[in-house]
N, C-alpha and C positions, 0 to 999 in steps of 0.2 A: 448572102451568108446565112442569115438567118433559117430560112426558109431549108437549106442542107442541114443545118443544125436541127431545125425539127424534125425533118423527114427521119435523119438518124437515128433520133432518140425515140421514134413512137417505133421507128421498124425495130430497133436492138432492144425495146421494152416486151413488143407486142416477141417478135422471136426468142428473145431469152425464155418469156414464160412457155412458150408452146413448148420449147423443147424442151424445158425442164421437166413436163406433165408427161410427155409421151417420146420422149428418144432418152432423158437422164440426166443427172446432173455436168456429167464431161459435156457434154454439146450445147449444155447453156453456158457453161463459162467458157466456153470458146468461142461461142456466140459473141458473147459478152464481147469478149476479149477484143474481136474483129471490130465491133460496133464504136469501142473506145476509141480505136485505131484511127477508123473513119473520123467522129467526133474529132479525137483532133486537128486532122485533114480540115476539116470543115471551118475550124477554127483560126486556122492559123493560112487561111485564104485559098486554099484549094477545095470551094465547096461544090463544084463539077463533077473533080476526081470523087469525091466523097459521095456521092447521089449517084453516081453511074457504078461504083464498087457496092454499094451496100443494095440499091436497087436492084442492081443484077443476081445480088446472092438473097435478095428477099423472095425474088421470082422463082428460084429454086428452093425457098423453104418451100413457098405458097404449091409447087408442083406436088413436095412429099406430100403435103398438107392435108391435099386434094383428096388425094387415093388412099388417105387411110380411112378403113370401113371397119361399122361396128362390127360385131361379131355373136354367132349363138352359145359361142363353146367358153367356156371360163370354168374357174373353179368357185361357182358361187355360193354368196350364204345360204343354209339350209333353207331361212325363209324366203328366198329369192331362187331357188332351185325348178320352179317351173314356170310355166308360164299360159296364164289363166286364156281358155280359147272356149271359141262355144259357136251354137247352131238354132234355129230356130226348126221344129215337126211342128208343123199348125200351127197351136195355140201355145206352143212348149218351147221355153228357152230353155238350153242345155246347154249347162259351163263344166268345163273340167277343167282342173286344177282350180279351185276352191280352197280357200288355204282354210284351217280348222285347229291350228299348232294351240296347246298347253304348253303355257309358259312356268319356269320353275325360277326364274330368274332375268337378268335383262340377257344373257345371253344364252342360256338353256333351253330350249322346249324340246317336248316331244309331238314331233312332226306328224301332219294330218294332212294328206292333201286327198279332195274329194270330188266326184262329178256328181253333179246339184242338179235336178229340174226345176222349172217355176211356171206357174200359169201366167202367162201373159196379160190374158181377162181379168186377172186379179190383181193387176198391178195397182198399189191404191195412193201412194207416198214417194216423195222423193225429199230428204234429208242432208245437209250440209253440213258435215262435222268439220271442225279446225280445230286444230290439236298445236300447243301451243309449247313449248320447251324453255322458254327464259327472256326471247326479245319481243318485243311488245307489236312491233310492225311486221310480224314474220311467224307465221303458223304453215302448218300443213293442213294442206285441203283433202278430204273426202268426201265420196258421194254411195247414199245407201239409199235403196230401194227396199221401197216395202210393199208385201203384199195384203190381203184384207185375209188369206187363211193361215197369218201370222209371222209367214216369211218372210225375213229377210236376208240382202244381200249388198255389202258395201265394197264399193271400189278405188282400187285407189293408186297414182301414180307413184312410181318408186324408181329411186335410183338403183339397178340391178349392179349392185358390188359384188366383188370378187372377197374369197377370204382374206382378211386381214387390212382390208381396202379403208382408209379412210375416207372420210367425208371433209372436201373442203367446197365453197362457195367460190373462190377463185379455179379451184382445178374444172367446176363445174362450163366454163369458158375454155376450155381445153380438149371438148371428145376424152374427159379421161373414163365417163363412165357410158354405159348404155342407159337407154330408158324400159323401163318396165310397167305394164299393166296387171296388179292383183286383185281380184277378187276373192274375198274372202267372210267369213261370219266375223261379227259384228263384236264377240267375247278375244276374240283372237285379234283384231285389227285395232280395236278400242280397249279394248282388255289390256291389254299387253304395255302400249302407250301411256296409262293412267296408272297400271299398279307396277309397272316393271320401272318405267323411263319416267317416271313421278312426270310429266307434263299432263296440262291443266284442255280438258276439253273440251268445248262448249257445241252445240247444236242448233241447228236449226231446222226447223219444216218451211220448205219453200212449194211456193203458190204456183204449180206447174198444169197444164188441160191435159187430160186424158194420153191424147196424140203427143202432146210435148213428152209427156213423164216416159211414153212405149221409145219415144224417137231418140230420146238422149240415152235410156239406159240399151238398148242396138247401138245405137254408134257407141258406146262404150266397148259393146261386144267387137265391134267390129274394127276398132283400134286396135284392139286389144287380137285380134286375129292378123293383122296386118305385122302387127311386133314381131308377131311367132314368124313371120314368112320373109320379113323386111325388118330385121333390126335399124333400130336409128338410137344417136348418142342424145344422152341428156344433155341440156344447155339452160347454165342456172336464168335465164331471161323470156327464150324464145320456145322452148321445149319444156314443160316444169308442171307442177302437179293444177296450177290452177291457169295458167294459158293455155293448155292444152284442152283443160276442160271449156276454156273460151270461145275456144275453136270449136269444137264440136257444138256449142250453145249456138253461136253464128248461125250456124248450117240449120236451126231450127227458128229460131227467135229473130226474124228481120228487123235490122236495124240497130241491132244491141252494139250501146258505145262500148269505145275500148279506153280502159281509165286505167290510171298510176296504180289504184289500188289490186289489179289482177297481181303487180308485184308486190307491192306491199300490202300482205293478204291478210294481216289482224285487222286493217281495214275494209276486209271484202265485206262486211254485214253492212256497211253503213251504203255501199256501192247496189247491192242488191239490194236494200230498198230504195232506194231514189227511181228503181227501175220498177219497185212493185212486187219483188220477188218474193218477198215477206210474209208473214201473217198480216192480213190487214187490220185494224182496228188498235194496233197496239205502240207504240213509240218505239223509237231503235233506242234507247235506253232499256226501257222495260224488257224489251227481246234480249237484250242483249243481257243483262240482269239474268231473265230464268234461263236460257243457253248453257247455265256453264251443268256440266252433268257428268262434273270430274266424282265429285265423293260418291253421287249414284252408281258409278261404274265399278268404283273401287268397294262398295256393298254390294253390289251387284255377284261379282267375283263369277263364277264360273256356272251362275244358272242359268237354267234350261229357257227363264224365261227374260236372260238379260236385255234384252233389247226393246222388252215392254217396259222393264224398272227402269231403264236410264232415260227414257222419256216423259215419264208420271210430272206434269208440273210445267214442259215445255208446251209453252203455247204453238195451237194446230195439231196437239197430238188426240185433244180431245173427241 
């Protein structure tokens, strides 16, 4: 009996939510409704009947389940409206759609979207921003490249919403959103985040060779070209702004463990260093200390040379 009593209760939990995120509210309480049904079956010694009714109609949730695919076409926010792809001529990477939006508020900007070159030869930097909103264990990751004749370019995974779309951490378990790769300037991605959505956030220069620093910011591109051809759904666990970026580290960095903190990402500074990823010479207190480069950004505001002012002070920028 037992054992129908669970089966029940994880398929009518796991099925309520799905349908609730992606067919509506009517299909989860009839869901519901069915799973009670069962449950009591289960309960009251029919827990055969109970596991062959709901098992049977699990397999046909799992069929719809299956076959539903992300999609290119939505009605999405303006800042999620393209979708950042690019090429390599020689020594020249070329991204287009480069987002560059002036923000007049946390929902306002006026929209910039741009195609960028950069010299590859010049690439000279790779930087680790987390951007941090209120929970202590839970930031957002990005990654900016820089180059030595003063370029830069920061990327960064995004939940590609529709208008009016909220954001939940549960629906993120659901296929309710797509995943997204932006590239974009550094006033606009960190800008926007510190003066608009007042979150707190901090920096790092990580200790990457030559070939690391060219090979991670390509496969960036090249996820990031893959989206455009091959949408795939966020998933708040397995798809996400810093396990994805894990996955692409893998593919360069042999051997790189895989630790709690990739989810629990205000702990990602303490995980890159153990691994060396760090400035050397300096304690993960003290990094972690000049890191934060929230009030820089917000004086910073909208110059030409923001992205030198918000690092003046971050050790490895010297």
């Amino acid at each position: 009996m037992a054992w129908a009593v669970l089966l029940v209760l994880l398929s009518g939990s796991w099925g309520a939510l799905a349908l609730e995120y992606r067919a509506g509210r009517p299909w989860a309480l009839a869901w519901g409704g069915i799973s009670l049904v069962m449950l009591g079956l289960a309960l009251w010694g029919r827990p055969w009947a109970a596991a062959l009714v709901q098992g049977g109609l699990h397999v046909a949730l799992l069929a719809w389940w299956w076959q539903l695919r992300p999609s290119l076409d939505g009605e999405w926010l303006p800042e999620l409206a393209e979708l950042t792809h690019g090429w390599v001529e020689g020594e020249r990477l070329i991204l287009a759609g480069v987002r560059d939006f002036r923000w007049q508020d946390r929902h306002r900007a006026e929209p910039c979207w741009e195609t960028r070159d950069y010299d590859l030869a010049r690439l000279a930097s790779v930087d680790l921003l987390l951007s941090n909103w209120g929970l202590p264990m839970i930031s957002h990751v990005m990654v900016s490249f820089g180059f030595d004749d003063g370029e830069v370019v920061t990327f960064s995974v995004e939940i590609r919403r529709e208008r009016g779309q909220a954001f939940s951490e549960l629906a993120g378990f659901f296929k309710q959103y797509e995943l997204s790769i932006v590239a974009g300037d550094e006033r606009d991605l960190v800008g926007a985040r510190v003066r608009h959505r007042d979150e707190r956030m901090r920096l790092y220069r990580i200790q990457m060779s030559p070939r690391a620093r060219r090979e991670l910011l390509l496969a960036y591109v090249e996820e990031a070209n893959a989206l455009r051809e091959r949408p795939r759904f966020y998933h708040t666990v397995t798809a996400n702004c810093s396990t994805l970026v894990y996955a692409m580290m893998r593919r360069i960095v042999d051997g790189l463990p895989l630790d709690y903190r990739l989810l629990l990402t205000g702990r990602l500074p303490a995980y890159i260093h153990e691994v060396g990823g760090l400035v050397p010479n300096h304690s993960l207190a003290e990094l972690q200390a000049r890191a934060d480069i929230t009030e820089a950004a917000r004086t910073a505001g909208e110059a030409e040379d923001f992205s030198r002012r918000i690092r003046q002070g971050v050790p490895g920028w010297e």
